[in-house]
N, C-alpha and C positions, 0 to 999 in steps of 0.2 A: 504493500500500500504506500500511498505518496500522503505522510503523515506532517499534521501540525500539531509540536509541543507546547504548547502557554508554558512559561513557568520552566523555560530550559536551561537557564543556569542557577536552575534554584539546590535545596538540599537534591530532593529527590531526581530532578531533569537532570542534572550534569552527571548522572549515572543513567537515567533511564537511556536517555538521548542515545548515548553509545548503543547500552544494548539494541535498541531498536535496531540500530545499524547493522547491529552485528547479526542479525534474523533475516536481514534483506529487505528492511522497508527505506523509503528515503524519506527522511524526515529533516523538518523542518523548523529551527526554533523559532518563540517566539518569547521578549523578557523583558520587562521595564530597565532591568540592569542596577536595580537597586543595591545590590548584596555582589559586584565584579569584584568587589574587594578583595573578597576575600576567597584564599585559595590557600588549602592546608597542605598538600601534600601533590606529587605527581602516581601515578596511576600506571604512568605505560601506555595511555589510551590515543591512539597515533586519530581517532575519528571523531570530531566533534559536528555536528552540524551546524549548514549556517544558520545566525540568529538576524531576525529581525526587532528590531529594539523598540518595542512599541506597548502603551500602554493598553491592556486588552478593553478598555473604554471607549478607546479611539479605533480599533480592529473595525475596518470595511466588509462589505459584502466582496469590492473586488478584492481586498486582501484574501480573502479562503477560493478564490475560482482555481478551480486546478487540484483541490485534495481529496480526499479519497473519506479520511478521518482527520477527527481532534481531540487529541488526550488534552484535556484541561485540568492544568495544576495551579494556574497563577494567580492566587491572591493573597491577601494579608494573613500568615500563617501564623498560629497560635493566639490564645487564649488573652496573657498582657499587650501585644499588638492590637486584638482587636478592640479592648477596652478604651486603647488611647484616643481613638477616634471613631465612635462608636455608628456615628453618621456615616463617615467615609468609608468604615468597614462595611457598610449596607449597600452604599453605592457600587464599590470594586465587587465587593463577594459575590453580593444577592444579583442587585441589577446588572452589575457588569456581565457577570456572570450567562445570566438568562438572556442578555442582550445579544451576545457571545451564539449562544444556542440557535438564537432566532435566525443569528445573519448565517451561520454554520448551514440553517433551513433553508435558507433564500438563496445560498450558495451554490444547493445539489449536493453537498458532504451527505454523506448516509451515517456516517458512525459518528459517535461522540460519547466518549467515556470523560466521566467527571470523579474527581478522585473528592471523594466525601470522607467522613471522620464516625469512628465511631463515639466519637465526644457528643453523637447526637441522642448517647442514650443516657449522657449526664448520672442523673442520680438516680439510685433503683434498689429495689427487693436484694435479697439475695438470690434469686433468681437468676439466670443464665439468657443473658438477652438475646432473641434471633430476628430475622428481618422484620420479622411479623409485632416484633414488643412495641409496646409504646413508647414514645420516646418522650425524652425530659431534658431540653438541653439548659447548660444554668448558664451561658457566657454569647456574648455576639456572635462569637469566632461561630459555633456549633447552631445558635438558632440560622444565621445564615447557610450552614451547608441544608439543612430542611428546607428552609424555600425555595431555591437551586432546586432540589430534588422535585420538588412539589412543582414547579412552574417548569420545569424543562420536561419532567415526563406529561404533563399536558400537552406538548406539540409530538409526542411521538407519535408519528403515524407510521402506513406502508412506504413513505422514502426518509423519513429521521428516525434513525434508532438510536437511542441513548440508554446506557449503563453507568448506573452507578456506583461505584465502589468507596465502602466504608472502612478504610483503613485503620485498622489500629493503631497505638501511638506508636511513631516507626524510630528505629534506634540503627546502627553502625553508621561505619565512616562513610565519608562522602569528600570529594573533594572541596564543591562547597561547604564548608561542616555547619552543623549546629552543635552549641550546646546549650540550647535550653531546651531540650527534653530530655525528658528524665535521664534513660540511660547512659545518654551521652554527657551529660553533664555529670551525672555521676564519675564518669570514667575518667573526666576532665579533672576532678576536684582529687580525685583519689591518687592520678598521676603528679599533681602540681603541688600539694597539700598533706600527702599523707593521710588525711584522714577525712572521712566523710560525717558531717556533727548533721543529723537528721532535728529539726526543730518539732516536728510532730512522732507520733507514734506510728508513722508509716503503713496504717489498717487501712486506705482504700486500696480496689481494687484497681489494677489496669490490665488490659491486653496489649500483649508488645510485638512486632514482625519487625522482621532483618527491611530494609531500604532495600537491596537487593530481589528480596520475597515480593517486596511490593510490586518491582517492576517487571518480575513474574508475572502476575495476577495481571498486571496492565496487556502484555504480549497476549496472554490467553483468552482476555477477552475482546481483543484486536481484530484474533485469527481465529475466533468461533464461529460457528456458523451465526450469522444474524436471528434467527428465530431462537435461540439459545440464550442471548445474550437481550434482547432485545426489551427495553423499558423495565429491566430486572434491578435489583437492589442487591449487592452481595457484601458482605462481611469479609475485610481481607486479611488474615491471621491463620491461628492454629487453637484452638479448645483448650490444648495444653499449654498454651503458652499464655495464659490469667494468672499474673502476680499480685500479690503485695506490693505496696512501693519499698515497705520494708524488707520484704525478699529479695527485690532490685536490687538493694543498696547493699546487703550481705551477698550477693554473687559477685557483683564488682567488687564489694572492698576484698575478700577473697582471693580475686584475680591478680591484685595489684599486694607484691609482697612489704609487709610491712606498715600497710593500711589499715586507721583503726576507724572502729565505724562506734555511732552513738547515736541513740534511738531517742525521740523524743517520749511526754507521755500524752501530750495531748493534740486533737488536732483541728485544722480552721477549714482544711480542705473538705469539702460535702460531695465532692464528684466521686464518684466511688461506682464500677459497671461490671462484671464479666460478661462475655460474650459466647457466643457459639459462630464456628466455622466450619458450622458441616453443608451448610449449600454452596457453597461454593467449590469443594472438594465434588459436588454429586454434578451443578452446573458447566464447570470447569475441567472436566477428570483429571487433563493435564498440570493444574498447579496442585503444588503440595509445597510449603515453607520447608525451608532445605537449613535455618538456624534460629538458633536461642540466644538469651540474655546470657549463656554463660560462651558460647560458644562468640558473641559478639564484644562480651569483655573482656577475651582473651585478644580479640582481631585489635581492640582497642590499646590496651597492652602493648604488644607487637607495635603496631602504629607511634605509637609513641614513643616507647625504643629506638625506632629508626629514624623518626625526625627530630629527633633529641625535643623533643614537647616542652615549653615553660609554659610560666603561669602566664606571661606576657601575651604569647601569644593562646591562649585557653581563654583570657577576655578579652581579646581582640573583638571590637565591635560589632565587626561583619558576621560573625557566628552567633550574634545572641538580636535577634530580628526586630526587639525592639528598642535595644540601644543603637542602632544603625539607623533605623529609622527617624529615630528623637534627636542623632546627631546632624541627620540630611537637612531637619526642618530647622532646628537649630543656625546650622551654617546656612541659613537662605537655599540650599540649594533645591529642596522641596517647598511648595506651597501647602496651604494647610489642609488641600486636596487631594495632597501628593501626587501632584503632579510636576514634574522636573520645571526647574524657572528660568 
């Protein structure tokens, strides 16, 4: 397929992108360029595709004539990002988003996969959420991937087929890095610091998948047959792979020799979810998550060994989305739109 990436030098894109390439699709990016900054580490990856620099606000009907699909990943990613601008996060996520969708429709694109969060089942039972749970999102970030969901499967007919995918919260390296999710920023704290001082009791729940896993799940729903795939909701993880945050934080300090870990007793955090991953394994045959939290904090480890890691660069700006952010606006160089000035 002749593919458009939103969101291709993001965490996830500047790994997807490759793989794509390397299945035999031509892909195409697309990136406001907010986060060039930053770049942790080399890879080996001799295939990057080209990007076109644009804010997915401004994405044309004639910018999509000519692709096939669109993986769309680009908008304001996590929970404190979206609180800073809670308007703006409506605008890029929701609207942009769905706007995105429409012209994708106007275009002739048949496929359109949307990489959604499972942050959309926020707070719940002890129960074991599947596509079908109710959802309870407590933060922008997450009420926006529902609407998204909710107004772009309203256009799906016999020529737009859209797939949703509910990502768990995604953890290993990337070349663009994060660390403010969990894992990775544990891994960050535990390399730089020595020690991981947990401020709560680390009792909610999360689901966690490899970055790599995810861009799995993205190929196979690329390369399914359309009626497979088609106006579907899928959950992307593993059943076994439902942590504590407090179990997170003891597999990485673990990892990392010498690391002393300390548990708080109380906590503020209310988001607390496990999920199930079995439609998607029955959906998809072909995906199955190929790593774990522990298998991802040893790659972290290693990673860090080889690039000789400081703390210096573990807060570098470009890795934590919404001090990058607060510095762009800051410096003028964003408007309070975020929109480049």
């Amino acid at each position: 397929m002749r593919v458009l990436l939103t969101g291709s030098e993001g965490y996830i894109g500047a790994v997807l992108a490759p793989a794509l390439l390397d299945r035999g699709h031509e892909v195409v990016g697309v990136d406001t360029g907010f986060y060039r900054e930053g770049w942790l580490y080399n890879n080996g990856i001799k295939r990057g595709p080209a990007c076109i620099y644009k804010d997915i606000r401004r994405i044309s009907v004639e910018d999509l004539v000519g692709f096939d699909a669109v993986v769309h990943l680009a908008e304001l990613s996590n929970d404190p990002l979206g609180q800073l601008r809670e308007a703006v996060t409506h605008e890029i996520n929701h609207l942009g988003s769905v706007r995105l969708a429409r012209n994708c429709k106007a275009a002739g694109i048949s496929r359109f996969v949307y990489s959604s969060s499972c942050s959309v089942y926020g707070v719940g039972s002890e129960d074991i959420k599947t596509e079908e749970s109710e959802t309870n999102p407590q933060t922008a970030y997450a009420r926006c991937k529902l609407l998204v969901e909710r107004d772009v499967s309203d256009l799906a007919d016999d020529s737009f087929s859209p797939t949703f995918l509910r990502n768990a919260t995604a953890f290993g390296p990337s070349p663009r890095m994060r660390f403010d999710i969990v894992l990775n920023n544990l891994a960050g704290l535990a390399c730089t610091t020595g020690e991981i001082q947990m401020t709560s009791d680390g009792t909610p729940w999360r689901p966690l998948v490899h970055v790599l896993d995810i861009c799995k799940a993205v190929a196979c729903a690329l390369e399914a047959p359309r009626e497979v795939v088609h106006n579907q909701v899928l959950n992307v993880g593993d059943t076994r792979q439902n942590y504590r945050v407090r179990d997170i934080a003891q597999i990485v300090s673990s990892s990392f020799l010498g690391c002393k870990l300390t548990v708080g007793s109380t906590t503020s955090d209310n988001r607390s979810y496990r999920v199930s991953f079995e439609k998607i394994k029955k959906v998809l045959p072909n995906f199955e998550c190929q790593r774990d939290a522990l298998s991802g904090a040893r790659q972290f480890r290693e990673l860090f060994e080889r690039i000789s890691m400081t703390p210096e660069t573990f807060s570098f700006r470009p890795f934590t989305r919404l001090k990058q952010i607060e510095h762009l606006i800051h410096t003028g160089q964003l408007d309070r739109s975020l929109f480049w000035t």
